[in-house]
Phi, psi and omega in degrees: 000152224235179187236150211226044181271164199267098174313307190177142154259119222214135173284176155359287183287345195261330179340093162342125212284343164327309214243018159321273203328307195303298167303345184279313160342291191277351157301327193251356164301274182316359175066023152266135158284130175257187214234105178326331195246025181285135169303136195198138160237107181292059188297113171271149195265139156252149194132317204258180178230036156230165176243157189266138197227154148213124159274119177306322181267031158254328183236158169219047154204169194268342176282332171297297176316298189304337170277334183280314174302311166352298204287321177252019149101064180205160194230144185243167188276169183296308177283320167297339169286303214299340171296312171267015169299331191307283149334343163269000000 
């Protein structure tokens, strides 16, 4: 199982141009549009040479994240959920 830590939490508009493919990925997975002010939490997977998009207003718990990493084989760290616990 791979750990799951928090690159950054970023509205839309501000996103790093780096981590674009990933969220435009996890947008046409999820059927979304984005929005400049939409909220995203950027998990690098380790081990790997990817990153986990979460859009923050798609959940409204931290147990909901955690089955979706689950889900992708990744386990997220301790400080990171208690970060983006902040954020929902």
């Amino acid at each position: 199982m791979f750990v799951a830590t928090l690159d950054g939490i970023f509205k839309y508009s501000d996103l790093p141009e780096e981590y674009e493919p990933y969220v435009q990925f996890k947008a046409a997975i999820d059927k979304r549009e984005l929005k400049p002010t939409d909220e995203m939490a950027i998990l690098n997977i380790a081990g790997t040479s990817t990153h986990h998009v979460l859009f923050l207003d798609s959940y409204s718990t931290t147990d909901e994240i955690e089955q979706e990493l689950r889900d992708a084989d990744a386990q997220i760290n301790h400080t990171t959920l208690k970060i983006i616990g902040g954020h929902l």
